[in-house]
PDB file of N, CA, C and O in Angstrom:
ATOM      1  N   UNK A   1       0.820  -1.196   0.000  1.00  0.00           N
ATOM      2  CA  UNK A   1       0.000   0.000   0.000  1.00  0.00           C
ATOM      3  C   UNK A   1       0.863   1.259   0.000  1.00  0.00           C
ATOM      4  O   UNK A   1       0.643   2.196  -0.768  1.00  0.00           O
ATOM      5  N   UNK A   2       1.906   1.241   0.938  1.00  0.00           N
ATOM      6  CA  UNK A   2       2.447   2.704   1.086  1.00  0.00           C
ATOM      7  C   UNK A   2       4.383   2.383   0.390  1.00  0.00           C
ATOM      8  O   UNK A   2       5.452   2.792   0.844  1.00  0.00           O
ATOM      9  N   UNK A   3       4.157   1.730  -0.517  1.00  0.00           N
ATOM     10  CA  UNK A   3       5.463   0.849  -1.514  1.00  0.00           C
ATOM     11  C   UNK A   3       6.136   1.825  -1.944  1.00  0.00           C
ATOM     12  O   UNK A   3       5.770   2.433  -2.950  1.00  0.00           O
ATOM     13  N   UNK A   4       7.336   2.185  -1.207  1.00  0.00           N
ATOM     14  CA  UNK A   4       7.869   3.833  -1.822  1.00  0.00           C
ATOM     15  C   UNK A   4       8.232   4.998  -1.207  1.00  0.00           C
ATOM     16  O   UNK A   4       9.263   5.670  -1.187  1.00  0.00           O
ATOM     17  N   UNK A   5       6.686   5.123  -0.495  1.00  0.00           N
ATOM     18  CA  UNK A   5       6.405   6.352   0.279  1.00  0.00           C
ATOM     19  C   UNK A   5       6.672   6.454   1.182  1.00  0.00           C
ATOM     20  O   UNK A   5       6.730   7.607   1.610  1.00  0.00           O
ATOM     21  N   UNK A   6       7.068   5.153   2.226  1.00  0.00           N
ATOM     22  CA  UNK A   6       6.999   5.332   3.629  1.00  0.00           C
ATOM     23  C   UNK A   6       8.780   6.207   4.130  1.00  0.00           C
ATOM     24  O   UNK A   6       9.154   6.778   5.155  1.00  0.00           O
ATOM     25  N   UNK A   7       9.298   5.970   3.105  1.00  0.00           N
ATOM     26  CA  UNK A   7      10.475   7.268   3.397  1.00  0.00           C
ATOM     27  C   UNK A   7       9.949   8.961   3.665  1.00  0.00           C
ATOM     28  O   UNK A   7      10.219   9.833   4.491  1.00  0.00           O
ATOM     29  N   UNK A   8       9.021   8.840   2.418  1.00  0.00           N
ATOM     30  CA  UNK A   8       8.967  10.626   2.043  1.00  0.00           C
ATOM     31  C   UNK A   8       8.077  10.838   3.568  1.00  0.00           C
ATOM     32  O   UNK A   8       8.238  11.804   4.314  1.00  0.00           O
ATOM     33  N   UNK A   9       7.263   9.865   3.776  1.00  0.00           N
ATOM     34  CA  UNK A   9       6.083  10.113   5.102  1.00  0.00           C
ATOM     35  C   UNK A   9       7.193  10.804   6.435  1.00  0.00           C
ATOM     36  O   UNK A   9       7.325  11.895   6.991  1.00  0.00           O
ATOM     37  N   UNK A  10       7.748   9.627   6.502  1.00  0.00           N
ATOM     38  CA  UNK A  10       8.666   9.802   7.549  1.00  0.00           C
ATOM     39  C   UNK A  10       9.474  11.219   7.386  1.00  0.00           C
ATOM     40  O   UNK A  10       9.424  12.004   8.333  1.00  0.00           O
ATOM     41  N   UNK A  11      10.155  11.539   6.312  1.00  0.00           N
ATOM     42  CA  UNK A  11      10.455  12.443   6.667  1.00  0.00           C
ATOM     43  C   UNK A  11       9.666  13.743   6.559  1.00  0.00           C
ATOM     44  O   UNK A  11       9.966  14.741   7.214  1.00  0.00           O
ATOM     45  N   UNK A  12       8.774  13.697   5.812  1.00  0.00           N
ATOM     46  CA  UNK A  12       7.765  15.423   6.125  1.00  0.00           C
ATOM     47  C   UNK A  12       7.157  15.081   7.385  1.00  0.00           C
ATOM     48  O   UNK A  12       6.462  16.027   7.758  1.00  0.00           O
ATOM     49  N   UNK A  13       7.126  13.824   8.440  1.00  0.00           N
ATOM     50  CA  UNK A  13       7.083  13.797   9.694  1.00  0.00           C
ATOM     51  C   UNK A  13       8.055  14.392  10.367  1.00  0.00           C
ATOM     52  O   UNK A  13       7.754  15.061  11.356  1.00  0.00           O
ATOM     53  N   UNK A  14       9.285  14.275   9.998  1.00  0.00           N
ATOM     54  CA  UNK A  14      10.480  14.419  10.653  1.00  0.00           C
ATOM     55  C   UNK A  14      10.337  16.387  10.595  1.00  0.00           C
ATOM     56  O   UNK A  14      10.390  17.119  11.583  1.00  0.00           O
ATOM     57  N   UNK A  15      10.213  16.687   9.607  1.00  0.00           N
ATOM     58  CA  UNK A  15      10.224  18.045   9.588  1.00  0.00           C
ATOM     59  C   UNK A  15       8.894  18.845   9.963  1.00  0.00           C
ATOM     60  O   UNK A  15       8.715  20.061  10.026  1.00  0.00           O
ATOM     61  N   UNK A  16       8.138  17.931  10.162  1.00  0.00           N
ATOM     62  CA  UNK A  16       6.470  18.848  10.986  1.00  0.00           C
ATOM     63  C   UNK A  16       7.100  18.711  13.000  1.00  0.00           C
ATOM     64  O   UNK A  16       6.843  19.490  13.917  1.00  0.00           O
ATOM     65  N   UNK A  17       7.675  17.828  13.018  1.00  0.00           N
ATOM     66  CA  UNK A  17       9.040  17.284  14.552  1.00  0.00           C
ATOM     67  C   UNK A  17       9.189  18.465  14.876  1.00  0.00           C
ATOM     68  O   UNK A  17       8.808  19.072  15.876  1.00  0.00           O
ATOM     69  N   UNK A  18      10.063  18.954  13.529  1.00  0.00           N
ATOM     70  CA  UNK A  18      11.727  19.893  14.020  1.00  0.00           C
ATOM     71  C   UNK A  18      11.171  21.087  13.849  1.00  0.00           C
ATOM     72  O   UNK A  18      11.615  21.917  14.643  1.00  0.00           O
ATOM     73  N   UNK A  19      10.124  21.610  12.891  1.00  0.00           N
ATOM     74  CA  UNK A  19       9.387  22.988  13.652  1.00  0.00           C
ATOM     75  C   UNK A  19       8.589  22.990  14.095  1.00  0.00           C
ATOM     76  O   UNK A  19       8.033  24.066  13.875  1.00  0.00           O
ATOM     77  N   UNK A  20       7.729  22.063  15.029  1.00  0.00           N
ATOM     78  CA  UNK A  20       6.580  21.896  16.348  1.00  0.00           C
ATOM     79  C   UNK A  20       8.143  21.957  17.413  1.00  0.00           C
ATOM     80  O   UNK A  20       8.166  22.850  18.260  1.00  0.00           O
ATOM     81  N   UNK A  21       8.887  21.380  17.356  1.00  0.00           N
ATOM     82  CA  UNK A  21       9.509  21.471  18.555  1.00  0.00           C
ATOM     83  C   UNK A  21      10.247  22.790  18.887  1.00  0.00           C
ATOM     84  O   UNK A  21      10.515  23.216  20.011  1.00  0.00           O
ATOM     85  N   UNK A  22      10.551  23.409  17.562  1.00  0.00           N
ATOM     86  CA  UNK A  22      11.185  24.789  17.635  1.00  0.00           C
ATOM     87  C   UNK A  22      10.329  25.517  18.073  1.00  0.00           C
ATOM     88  O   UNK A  22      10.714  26.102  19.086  1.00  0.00           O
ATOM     89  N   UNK A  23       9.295  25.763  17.762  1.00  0.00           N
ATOM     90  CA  UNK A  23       8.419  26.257  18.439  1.00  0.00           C
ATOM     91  C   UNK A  23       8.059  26.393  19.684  1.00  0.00           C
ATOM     92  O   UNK A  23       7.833  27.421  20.323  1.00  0.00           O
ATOM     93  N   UNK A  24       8.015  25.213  20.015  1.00  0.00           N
ATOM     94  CA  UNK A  24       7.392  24.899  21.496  1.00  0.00           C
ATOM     95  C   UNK A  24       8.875  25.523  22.867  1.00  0.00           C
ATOM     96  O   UNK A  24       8.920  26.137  23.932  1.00  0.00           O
ATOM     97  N   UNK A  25       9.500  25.082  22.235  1.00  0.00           N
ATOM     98  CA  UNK A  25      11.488  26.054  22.484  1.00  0.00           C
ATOM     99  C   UNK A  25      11.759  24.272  22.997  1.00  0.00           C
ATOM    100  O   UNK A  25      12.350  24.122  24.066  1.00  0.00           O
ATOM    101  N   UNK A  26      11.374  23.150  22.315  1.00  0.00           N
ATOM    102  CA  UNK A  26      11.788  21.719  23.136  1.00  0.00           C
ATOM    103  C   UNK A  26      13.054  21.514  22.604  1.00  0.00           C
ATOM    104  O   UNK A  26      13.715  20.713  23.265  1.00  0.00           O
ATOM    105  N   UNK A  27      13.795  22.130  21.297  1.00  0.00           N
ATOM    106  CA  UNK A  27      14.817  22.117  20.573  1.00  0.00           C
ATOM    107  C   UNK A  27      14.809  23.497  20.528  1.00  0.00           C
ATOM    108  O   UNK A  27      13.866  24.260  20.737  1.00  0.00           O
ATOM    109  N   UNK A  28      16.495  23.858  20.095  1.00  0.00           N
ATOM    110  CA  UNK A  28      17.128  25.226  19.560  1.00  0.00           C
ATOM    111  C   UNK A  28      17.041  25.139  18.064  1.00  0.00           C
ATOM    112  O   UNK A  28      16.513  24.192  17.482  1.00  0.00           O
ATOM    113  N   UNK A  29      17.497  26.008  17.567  1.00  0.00           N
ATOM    114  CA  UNK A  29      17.030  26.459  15.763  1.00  0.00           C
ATOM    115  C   UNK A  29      18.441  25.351  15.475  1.00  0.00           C
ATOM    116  O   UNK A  29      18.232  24.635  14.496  1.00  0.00           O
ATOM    117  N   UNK A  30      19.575  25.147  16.041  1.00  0.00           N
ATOM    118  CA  UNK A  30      20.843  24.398  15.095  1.00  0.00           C
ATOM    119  C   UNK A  30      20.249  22.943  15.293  1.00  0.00           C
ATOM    120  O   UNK A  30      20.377  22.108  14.398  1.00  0.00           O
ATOM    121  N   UNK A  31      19.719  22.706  16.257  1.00  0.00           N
ATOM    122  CA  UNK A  31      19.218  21.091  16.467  1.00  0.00           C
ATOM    123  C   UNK A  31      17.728  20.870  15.294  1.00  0.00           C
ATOM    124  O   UNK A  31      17.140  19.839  14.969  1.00  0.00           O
ATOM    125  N   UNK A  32      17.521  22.149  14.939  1.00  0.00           N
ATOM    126  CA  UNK A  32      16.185  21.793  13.613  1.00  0.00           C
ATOM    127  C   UNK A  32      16.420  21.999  12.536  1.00  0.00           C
ATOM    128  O   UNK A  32      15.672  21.732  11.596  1.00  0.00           O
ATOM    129  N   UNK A  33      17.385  22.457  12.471  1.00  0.00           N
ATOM    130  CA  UNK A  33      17.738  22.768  10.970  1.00  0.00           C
ATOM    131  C   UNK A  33      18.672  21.214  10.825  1.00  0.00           C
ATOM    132  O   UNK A  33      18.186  20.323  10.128  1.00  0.00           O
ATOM    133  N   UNK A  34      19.629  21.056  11.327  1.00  0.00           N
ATOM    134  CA  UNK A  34      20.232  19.342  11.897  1.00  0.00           C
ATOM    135  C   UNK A  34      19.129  18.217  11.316  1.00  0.00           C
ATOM    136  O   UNK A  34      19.009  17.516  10.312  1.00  0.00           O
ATOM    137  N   UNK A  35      18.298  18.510  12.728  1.00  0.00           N
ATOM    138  CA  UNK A  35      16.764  17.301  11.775  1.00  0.00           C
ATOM    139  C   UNK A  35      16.438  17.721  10.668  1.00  0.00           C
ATOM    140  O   UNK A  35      16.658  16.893   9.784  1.00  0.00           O
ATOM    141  N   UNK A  36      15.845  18.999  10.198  1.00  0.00           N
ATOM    142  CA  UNK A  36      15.494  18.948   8.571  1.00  0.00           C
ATOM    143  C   UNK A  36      16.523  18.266   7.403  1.00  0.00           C
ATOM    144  O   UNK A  36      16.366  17.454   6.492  1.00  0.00           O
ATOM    145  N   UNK A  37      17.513  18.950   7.871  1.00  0.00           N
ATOM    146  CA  UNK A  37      18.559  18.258   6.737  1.00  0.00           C
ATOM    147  C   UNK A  37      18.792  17.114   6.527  1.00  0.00           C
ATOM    148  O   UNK A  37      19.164  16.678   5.438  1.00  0.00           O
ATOM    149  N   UNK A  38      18.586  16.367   7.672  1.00  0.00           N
ATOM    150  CA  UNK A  38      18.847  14.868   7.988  1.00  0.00           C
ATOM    151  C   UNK A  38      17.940  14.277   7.031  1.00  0.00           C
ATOM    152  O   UNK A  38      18.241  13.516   6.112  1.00  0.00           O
ATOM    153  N   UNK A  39      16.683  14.755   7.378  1.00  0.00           N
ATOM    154  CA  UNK A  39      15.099  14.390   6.580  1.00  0.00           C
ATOM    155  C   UNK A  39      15.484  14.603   5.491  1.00  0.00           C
ATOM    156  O   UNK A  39      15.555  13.566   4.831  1.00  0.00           O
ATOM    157  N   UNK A  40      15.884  15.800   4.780  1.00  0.00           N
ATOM    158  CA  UNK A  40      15.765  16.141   3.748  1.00  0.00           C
ATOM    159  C   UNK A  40      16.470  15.574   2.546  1.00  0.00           C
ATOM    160  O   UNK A  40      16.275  15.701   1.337  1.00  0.00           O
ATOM    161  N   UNK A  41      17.607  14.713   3.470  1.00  0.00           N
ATOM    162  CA  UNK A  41      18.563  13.997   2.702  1.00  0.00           C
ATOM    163  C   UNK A  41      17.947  12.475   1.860  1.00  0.00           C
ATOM    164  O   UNK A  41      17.994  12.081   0.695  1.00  0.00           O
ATOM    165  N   UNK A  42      17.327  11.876   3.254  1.00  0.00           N
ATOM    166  CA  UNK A  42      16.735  10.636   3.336  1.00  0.00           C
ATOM    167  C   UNK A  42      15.940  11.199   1.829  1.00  0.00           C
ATOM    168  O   UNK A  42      16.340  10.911   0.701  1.00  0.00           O
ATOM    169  N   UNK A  43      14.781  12.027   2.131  1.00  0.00           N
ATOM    170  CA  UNK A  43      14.095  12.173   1.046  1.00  0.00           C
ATOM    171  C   UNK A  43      14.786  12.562  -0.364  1.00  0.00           C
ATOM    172  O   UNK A  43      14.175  12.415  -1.422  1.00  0.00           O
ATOM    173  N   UNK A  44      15.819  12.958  -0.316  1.00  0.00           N
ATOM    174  CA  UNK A  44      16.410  13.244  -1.796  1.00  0.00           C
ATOM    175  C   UNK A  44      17.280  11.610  -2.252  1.00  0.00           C
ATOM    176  O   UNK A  44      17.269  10.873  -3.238  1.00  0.00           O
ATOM    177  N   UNK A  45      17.787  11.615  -1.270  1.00  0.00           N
ATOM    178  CA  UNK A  45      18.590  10.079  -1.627  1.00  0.00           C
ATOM    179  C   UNK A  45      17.773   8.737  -2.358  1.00  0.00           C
ATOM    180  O   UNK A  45      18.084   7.995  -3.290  1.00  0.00           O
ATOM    181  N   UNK A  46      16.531   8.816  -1.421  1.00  0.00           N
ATOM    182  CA  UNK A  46      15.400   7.907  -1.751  1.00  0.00           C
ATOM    183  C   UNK A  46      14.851   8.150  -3.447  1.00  0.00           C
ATOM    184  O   UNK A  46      14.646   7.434  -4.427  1.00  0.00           O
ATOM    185  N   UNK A  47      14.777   9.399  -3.150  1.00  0.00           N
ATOM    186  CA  UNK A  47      14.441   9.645  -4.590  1.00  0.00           C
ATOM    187  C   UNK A  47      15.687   9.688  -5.625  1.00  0.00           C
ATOM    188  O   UNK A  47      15.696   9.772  -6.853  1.00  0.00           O
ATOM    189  N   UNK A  48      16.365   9.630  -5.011  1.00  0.00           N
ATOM    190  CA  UNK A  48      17.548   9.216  -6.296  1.00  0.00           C
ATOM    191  C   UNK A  48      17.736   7.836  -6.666  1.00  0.00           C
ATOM    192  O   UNK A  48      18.266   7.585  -7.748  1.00  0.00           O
ATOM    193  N   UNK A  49      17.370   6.921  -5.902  1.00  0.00           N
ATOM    194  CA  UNK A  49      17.625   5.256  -5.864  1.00  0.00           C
ATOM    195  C   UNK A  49      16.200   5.217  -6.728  1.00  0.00           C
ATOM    196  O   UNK A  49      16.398   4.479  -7.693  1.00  0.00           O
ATOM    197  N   UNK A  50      14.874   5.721  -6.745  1.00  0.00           N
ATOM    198  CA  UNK A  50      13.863   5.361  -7.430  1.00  0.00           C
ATOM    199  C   UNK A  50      13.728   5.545  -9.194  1.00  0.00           C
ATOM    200  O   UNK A  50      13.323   4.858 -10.132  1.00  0.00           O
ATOM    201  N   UNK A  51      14.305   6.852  -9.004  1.00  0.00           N
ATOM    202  CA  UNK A  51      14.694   7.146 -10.319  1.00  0.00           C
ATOM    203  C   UNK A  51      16.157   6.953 -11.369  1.00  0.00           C
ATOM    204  O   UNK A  51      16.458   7.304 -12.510  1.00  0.00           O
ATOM    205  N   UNK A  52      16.677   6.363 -10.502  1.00  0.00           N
ATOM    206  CA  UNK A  52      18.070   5.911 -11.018  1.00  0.00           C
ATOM    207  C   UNK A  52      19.524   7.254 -11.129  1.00  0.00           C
ATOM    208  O   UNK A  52      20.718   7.043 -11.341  1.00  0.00           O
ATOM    209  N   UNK A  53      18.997   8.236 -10.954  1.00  0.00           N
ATOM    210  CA  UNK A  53      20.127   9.119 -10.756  1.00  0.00           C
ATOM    211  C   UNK A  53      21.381   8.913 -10.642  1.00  0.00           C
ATOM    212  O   UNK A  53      22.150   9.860 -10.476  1.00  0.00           O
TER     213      UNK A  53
END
C-alpha cells in the first residue's frame, strides 16, 4: 500500500518534529535545521535510488 512512500512520510514527519519542537522552544534552531537536513537527505537520496540518478 504505502510501496515507496513510507520514506517521504517519515520524513515530512520528521520536519512537521523539528518545527513543532522549535516552536514549542523543546529544541534550539541548530538542532532543527540538523533534523530537517537529515530528513531532507533521506528524502532526496530515496528519490535518487527510485529514479536511477
Amino acid at each position: 500500500m504505502l510501496n515507496g512512500y513510507k520514506t517521504y512520510i517519515t520524513a515530512a514527519l520528521s520536519l512537521v518534529y523539528a518545527a513543532s519542537a522549535l516552536a514549542t522552544g523543546h529544541i534550539d534552531a541548530n538542532q532543527a535545521i540538523q533534523l530537517a537536513q537529515v530528513a531532507l537527505a533521506a528524502a532526496f537520496l530515496r528519490h535518487g535510488q527510485q529514479t536511477g540518478v
